[in-house]
N, C-alpha and C positions, 0 to 999 in steps of 0.2 A: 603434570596432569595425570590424573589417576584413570582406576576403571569407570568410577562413577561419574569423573567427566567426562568422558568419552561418551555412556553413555544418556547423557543428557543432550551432549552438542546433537548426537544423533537423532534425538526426539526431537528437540526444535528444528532441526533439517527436515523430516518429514511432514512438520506444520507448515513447512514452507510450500510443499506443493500439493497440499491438501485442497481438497473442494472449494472450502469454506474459505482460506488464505487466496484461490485464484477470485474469485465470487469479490473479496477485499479489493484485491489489486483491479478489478475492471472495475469496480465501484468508483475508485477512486480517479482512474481514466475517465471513465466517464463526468466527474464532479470536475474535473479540471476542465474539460472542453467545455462543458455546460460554462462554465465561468468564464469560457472565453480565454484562457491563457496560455500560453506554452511552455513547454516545459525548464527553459531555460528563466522564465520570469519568476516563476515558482521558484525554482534551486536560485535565487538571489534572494529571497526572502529567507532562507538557509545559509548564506555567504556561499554559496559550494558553483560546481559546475551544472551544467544541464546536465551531466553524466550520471549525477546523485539522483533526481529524478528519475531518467532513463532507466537506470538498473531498479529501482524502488519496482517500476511498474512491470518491469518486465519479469518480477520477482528474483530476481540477481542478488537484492539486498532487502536482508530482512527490516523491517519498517520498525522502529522504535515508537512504541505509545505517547511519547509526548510529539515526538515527529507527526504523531497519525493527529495528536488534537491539535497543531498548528496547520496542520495540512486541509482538517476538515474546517477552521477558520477562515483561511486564504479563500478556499473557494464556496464558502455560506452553506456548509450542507452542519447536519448534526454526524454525530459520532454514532446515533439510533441509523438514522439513516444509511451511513456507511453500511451495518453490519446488518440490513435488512435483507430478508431472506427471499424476497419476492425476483421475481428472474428480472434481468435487465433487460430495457428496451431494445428488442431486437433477439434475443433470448430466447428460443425455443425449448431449451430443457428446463 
C-alpha cells in the first residue's frame, strides 16, 4: 500500500463521521423501525449476524451502495428519502 492509499483510506474515514454520513446512519435507524423490524431480521436478508446491522448503524462499518439499495428496499423507503436533508423526527438541529 502506498502514499496514495493511505491517503485515500483516510478520506473515506473522515466521510464516516461526517454530518451528512451520521444524518445517513439515523435515517436508516429510523426506516428500520418504521418498518417494524429488527435488526437481526434485517442482517438475515444479508445471510450475516445481527452484528452486521448493529455496527452499519452505529457507524462502525462503512455501508456499501448496493447494501444501502437492498437496505432502502427491505424497509419501503427510496434512496431520495434516505439522503433527505430535512431534520429527523425529533431533531432539533
Amino acid at each position: 500500500m502506498g502514499y496514495a492509499d493511505i491517503g485515500y483510506i483516510i478520506s473515506l474515514m473522515k466521510t464516516i463521521y461526517s454530518k451528512e454520513y451520521t444524518l445517513l446512519l439515523r435515517r436508516l435507524i429510523e426506516a428500520r423501525l418504521k418498518a417494524g423490524l429488527k435488526q437481526n431480521e434485517v442482517a438475515k436478508v444479508f445471510d450475516k449476524h445481527q452484528s452486521f446491522i448493529s455496527k452499519i448503524e452505529a457507524g462502525e462499518r462503512r455501508i456499501d451502495p448496493i447494501e444501502l439499495k437492498l437496505l432502502a428496499k427491505i424497509y419501503k423507503v427510496s434512496i431520495t428519502w434516505i439522503f433527505k436533508e430535512t431534520p429527523i423526527k425529533g431533531n432539533t438541529k
